[in-house]
N, C-alpha and C positions, 0 to 999 in steps of 0.2 A: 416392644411392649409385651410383659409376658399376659396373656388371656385366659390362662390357665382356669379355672375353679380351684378354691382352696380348701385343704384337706387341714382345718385347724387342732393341733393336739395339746392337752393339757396334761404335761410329766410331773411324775413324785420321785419317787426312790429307783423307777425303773423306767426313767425319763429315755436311757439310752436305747434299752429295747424295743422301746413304742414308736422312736424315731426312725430306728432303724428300719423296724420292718415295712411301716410305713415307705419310708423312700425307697428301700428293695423292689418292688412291687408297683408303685402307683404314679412315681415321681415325672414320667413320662408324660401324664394327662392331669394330673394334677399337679399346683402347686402347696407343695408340706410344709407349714410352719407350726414349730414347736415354741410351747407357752411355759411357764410353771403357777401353778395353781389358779384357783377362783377366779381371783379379780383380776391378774395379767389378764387369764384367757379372755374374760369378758372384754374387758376393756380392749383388746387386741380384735376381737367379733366384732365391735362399735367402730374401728378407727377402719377397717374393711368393708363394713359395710356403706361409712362416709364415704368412703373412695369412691364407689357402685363395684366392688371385688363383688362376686358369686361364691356363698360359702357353702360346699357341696355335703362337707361333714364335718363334724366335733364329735373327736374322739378323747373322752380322757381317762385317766388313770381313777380306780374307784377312789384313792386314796392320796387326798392332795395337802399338801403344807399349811394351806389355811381353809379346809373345808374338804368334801368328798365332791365324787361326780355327780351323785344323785344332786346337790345343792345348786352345780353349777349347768347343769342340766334342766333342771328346773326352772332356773332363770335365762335359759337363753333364749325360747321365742319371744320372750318382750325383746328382743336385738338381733334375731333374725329366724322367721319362722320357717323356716322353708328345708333349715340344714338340716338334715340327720342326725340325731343321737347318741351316739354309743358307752357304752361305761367298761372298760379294758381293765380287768378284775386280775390280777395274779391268783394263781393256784393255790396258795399258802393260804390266802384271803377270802377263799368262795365259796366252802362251806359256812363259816360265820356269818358271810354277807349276802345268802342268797335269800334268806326272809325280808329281808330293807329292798333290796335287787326286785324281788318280785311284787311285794308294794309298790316301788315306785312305777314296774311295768303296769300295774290297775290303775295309778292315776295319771300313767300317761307322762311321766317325767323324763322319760326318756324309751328309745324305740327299740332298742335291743342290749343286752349285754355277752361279752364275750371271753373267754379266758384268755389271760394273752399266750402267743405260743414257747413253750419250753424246749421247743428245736426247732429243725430248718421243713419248712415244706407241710404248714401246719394247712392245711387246706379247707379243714372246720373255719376257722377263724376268717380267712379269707373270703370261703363262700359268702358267710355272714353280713360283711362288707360288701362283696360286691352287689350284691341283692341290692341294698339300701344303696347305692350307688347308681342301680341301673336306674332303681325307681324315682329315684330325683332325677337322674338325666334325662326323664320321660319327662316327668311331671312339672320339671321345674326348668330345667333350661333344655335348649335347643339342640336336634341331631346334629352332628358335624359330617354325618356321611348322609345321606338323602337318599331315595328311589322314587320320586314322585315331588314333580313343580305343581303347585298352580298359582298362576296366574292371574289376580281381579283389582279391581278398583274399594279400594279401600271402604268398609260399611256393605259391602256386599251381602246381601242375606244367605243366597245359595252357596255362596262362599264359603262362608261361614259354616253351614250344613256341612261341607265334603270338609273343611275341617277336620270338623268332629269327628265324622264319618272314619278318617283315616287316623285322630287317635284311636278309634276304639279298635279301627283294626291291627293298631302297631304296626302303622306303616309310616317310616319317617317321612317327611314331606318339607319342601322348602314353599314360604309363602311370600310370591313377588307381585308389584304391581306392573303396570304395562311402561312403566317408565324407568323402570329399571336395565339397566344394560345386560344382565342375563336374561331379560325378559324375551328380548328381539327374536332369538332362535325359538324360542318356543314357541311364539305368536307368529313366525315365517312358517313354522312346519303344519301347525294348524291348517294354515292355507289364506289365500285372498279372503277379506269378510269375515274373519272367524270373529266368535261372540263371546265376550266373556261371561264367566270365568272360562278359562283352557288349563285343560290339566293333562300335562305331560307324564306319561306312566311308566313303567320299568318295562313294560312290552315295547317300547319305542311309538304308542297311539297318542295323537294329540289331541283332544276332543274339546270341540269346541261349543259353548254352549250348554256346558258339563253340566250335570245333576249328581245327587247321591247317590241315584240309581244308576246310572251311564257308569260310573267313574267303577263302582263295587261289581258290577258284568265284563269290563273292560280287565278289572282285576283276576277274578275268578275264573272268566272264561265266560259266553253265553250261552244262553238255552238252545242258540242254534249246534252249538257244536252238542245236542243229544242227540245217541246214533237211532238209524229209526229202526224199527224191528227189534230191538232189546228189550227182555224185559227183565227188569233187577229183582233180586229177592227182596229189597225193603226199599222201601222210600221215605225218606225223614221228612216232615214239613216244619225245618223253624232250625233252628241251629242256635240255640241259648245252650245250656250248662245239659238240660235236658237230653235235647237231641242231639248236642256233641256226644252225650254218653254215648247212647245209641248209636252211635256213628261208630264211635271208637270200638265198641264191642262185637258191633255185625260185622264189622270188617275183620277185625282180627280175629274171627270165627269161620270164616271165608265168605263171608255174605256177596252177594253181589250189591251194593250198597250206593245211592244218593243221597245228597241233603240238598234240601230245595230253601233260601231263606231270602227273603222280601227287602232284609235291610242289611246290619251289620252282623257278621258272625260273631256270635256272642249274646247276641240280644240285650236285653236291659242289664242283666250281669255283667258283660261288657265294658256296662261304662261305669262303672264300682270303682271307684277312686283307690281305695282299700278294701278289701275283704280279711277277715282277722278271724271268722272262727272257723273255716274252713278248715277241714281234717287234712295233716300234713305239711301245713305253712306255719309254721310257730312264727314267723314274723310278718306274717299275714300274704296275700296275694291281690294283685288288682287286678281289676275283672279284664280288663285288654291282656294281659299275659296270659292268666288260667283260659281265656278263650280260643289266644293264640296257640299255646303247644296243645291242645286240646284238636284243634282244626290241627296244624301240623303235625300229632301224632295220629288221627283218623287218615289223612293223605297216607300217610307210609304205609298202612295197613291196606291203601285202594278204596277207600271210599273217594268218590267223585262231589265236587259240589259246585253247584247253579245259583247266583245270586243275584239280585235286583230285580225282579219281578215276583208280588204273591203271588200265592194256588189259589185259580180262581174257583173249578170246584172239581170234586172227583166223580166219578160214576165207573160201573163194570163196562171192563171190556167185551167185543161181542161173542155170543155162547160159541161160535166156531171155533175159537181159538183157548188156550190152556188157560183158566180161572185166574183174573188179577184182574188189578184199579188200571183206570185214567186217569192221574193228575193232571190237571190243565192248569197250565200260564198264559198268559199274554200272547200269540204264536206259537207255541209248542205243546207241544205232548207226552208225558213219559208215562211210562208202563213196571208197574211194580204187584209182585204179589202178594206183597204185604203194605201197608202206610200207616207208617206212628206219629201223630198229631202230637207236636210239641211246639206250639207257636207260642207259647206264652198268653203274654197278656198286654197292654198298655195302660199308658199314665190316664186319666180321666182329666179332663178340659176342666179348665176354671169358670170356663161361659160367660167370664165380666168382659164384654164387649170394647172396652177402654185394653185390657192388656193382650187382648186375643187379638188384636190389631199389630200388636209390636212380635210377637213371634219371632226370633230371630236376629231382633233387634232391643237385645236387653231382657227380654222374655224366651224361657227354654223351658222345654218338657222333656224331662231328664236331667241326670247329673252333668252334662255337658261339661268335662273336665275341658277342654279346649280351650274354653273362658275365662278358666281359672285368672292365667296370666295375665288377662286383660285388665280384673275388674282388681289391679292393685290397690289399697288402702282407700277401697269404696266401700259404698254401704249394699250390702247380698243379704236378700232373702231367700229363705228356700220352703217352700210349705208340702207339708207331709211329717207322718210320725212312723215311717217304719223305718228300717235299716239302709235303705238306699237314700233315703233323704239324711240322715243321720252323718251318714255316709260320705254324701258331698257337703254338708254343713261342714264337716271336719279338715275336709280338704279346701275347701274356699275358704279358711279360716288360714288359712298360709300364707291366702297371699289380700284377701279383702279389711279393709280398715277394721268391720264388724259384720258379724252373720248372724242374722234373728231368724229363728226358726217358728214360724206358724202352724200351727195343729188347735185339730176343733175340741179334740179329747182332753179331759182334764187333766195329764202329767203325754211323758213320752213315755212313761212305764210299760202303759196298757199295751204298745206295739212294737216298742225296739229291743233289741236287745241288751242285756243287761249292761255289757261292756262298750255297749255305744252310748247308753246311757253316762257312765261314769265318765267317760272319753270328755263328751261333750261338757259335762260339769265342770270337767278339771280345764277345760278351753276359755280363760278372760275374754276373748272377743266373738265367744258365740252367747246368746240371749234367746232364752225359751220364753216365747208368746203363746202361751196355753189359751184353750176357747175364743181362737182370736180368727179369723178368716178374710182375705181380700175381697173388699167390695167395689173396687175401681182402680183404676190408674190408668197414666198418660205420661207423655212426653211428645217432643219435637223431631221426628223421627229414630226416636231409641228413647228409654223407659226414661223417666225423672221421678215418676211421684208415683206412691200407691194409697187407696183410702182403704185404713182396717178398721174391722167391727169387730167389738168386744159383742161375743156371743150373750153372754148375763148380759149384760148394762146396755146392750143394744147403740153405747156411743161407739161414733165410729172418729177417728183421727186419721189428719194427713199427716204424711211424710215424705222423706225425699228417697229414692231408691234407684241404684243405679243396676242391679240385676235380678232378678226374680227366680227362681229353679222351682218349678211345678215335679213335684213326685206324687204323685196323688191316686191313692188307691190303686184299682186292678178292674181294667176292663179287658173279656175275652172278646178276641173278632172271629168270630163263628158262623157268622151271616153266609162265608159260602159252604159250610159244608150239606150235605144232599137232607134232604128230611129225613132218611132213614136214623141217621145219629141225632139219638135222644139227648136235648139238654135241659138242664135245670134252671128253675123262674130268675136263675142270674146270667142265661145265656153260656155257662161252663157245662163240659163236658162230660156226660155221665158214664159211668163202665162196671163192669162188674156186677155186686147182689144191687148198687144205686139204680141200676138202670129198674124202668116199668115193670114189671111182674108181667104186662101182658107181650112183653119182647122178649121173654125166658123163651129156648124153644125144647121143650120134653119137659120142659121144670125145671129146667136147669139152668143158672145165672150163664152172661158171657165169662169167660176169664177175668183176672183180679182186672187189670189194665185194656180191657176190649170192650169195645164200644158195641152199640148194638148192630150195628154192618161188621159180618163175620169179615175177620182179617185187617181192620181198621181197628188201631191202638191209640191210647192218650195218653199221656205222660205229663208231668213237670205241672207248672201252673195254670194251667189250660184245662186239665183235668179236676170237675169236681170233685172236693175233697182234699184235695194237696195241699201242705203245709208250707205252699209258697215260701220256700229255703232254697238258697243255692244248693245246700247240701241234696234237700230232699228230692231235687228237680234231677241232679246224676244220680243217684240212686235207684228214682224210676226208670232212667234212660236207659240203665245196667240191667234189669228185673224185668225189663219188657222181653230182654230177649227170648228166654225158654218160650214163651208166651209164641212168639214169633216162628220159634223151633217149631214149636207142635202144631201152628198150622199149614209149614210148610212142610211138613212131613203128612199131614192131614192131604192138600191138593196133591201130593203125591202118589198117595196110597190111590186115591181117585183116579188119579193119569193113569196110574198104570192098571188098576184096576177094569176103566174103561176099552 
């Protein structure tokens, strides 16, 4: 039986070349079948996806015998929404056709187009592919190489969590129950008693009784292994798009550099199904990659990172010893002479007591891509109007029957971006419920029903709902930092000329990014004022440094002055 995924092509006039290169290249892990024009391919897409074949990609020629690719492209998630797009433009053809090409990329008719290549070793052309490749083997079907079991009982909640937890981290995972025949060594090495879930790690740990938090310190490393008596030049608290910057820049500045982060590296960016206006990815980037080389390029440079326990708070260390913070965790202690708060923010609770019950179980806060696959040709809601909801509305539209998106706001205008706006338009099975907000639901241990209220008309309707994604606004958790750091009447973090006039010290504000405890910095979403953007969030993370420079050339002057 071959189990391949299929690599479907649809040839014109340079039907040989498309094939060729194709099988040069792919024919190993994929299976390549070549079509000729519109309706073969489709009707070839329909008779593979009867089977249950896996169609990884459709690639075709812009220019086909009875129609182009844009037409057949267009048409093909009514017959499988999951495959990749491509449209394989000859050279001769792409000046003409790049005004149609880049319309059809605004309304989403297909996900990239490519030149085909004109000799051997064209590596543009391939990059391109494999991108879209990789991101369906993520997204859409399962790793064939693994680093990480775990093991639960089917319906598991916490399960479920470390899941997620390990898409966001882009860590392949295989997931068994205890009744499985691979299961046996995992649950012996555990040990006598072990609890599920157990999750077998790439470190050889079998943890038994595993959390999100156990599983992402067992990963990382723990807070015990922080040397005592060190103290860093910087200390990152959060590890989102933010304080990756910052990580990535003190380090490869020589900083002596940690990040401290409470959950997933990546934070709520993370788990971004798609990200598309980010600078540098013309075919966009999901938030588990841009997080991943992000952490993997701060490692190279020497930043160190600490994860699954928050800071619980800071305070100075004692006056005998050379001017820096105490960050405290759960058990530990680190010593930094500088700390840049980039914790982000979180989703805000729905508070309806019916769905706050199910958490886990059909109810997520967050894009929870891990679900995706579950909630096949079901009915997904997702409520929120920014970009992250936008976001996963798009991507659980691949694999869910219909996605109704709930927002209190009259359009998504007022808060998405414009290209998610249009994305989602040009999407038949997603449905905008503008001024419409959850007022209840239940089910029988996992979600069935939600009651909506129409905001105007005050009626409210049931319905049947099989999973729910909460993205809902931005709440900072700021509750431990010391009183010295001034916040604003929304609990966000004030810095610069924002901070109180009577915190100025000579008349003079703190730095753009510094908070009113000298040497304590805020950056990304966390920081009042910020434009809540992936982009804007690395940008601060980049900009804090001088900031950084000049106070640690400041306690310097001091030492030695002393």
């Amino acid at each position: 039986m071959d189990d391949r995924p299929v690599i479907l092509l649809a040839g014109g006039d340079h039907a040989d070349v498309v094939e060729q290169e194709f099988r040069a290249r792919y024919d190993r892990d994929y299976r390549i079948e070549l079509t000729h024009g519109v309706a073969a391919c489709l009707d070839r897409a329909r008779a593979l996806v009867g089977e249950g074949e896996q169609v990884a990609m459709v690639a075709s020629e812009h220019h086909l015998a009875d129609g182009t690719a844009i037409e057949l492209l267009h048409q093909l998630p009514s017959v499988v929404a999951t495959a990749r797009r491509v449209s394989l433009v000859p050279f001769e053809y792409f000046n003409d056709s790049l005004d149609e090409l880049r319309d059809a990329m605004t309304r989403r008719d297909l996900d990239t187009y490519v030149i085909l290549p004109r000799g051997p070793r064209d590596e543009e052309f391939h990059t391109a592919l494999i991108e879209l490749l990789s991101e369906w083997g993520w997204s859409v079907g399962r790793p064939v190489v693994t680093v990480t079991d775990l093991v639960a009982e089917p319906g598991d909640r916490n399960a479920a969590a470390i899941r997620d937890l390990l898409e966001r981290l882009g860590f392949p995972y295989r997931s068994l129950t205890p009744d499985d025949e691979e299961a046996e060594a995992i649950l012996e090495a555990a040990g006598p008693g072990a609890e599920l879930p157990v999750v077998s790690t790439f470190r050889g740990q079998a943890l038994s009784a595993a959390t999100p938090a156990a599983v992402t310190e067992a990963i990382y490393g723990g807070f015990d292994s922080i040397p005592d008596g060190v103290i860093a030049d910087v200390a990152i608290v959060g590890a989102g798009p933010a304080g990756l910057a910052t990580a990535v820049y003190a380090a490869s500045e020589g900083l002596a550099t940690v990040v401290l982060e409470r959950d997933a590296i990546g934070g709520q960016a993370g788990s971004s199904s798609m990200i598309r206006n980010y600078l540098g990815f013309p075919r966009g980037i999901s938030g588990m990659r841009l997080a991943q080389r992000s952490r993997i390029q701060a490692s190279r440079f020497g930043a160190r990172f600490f994860t699954g326990r928050p800071a619980a708070r800071i305070e100075p260390g004692p006056p005998n010893e050379p001017e820096h913070q105490h960050v405290h965790v759960r058990g530990a202690q680190l010593c930094a002479r500088t700390v840049v708060l980039a914790t982000g923010v979180s989703y805000r609770r729905l508070g309806v007591p019916g769905v706050e019950d199910l958490v886990g179980a059909g109810v997520y806060y967050g894009a929870a891509t891990s679900m995706a696959r579950e909630l096949q040709d079901r009915d997904v809601y997702v409520v929120g109007g920014g970009n992250s909801a936008g976001q996963a509305a798009v991507h659980l539209a691949k694999f869910a029957g219909g996605v109704t998106i709930l927002v209190r706001r009259a359009s998504l205008a007022e808060t998405m971006s414009d290209y998610l706006v249009r994305e989602i338009e040009a999407t038949p099975t997603i449905q905008v419920r503008t001024r419409t907000v959850v007022a209840d639901g239940g089910g029988e241990g996992w979600l069935q029903w939600l009651r909506l209220q129409d905001l105007d008309t005050g009626e409210s309707t049931k319905t049947s709902a099989d999973g729910l994604f909460c993205l809902l606004g931005a709440e900072p958790d700021c509750t431990w930092l010391p009183e010295g750091v001034a916040l604003d009447e929304r609990g966000f973090v004030l810095t610069g000329r924002d901070v109180p006039r009577d915190a100025w010290v000579d008349g003079q504000p703190p730095a753009s990014l510094e908070t009113t405890v000298p040497g304590v910095f805020a950056v990304g979403d966390v920081r009042a004022g910020s434009m809540k953007r992936v982009a804007s969030a690395s940008g601060e993370g980049a900009s804090v440094l001088p900031l950084v420079h000049a106070h640690l050339a400041r306690l310097r002057a001091r030492e030695f002055g002393a």
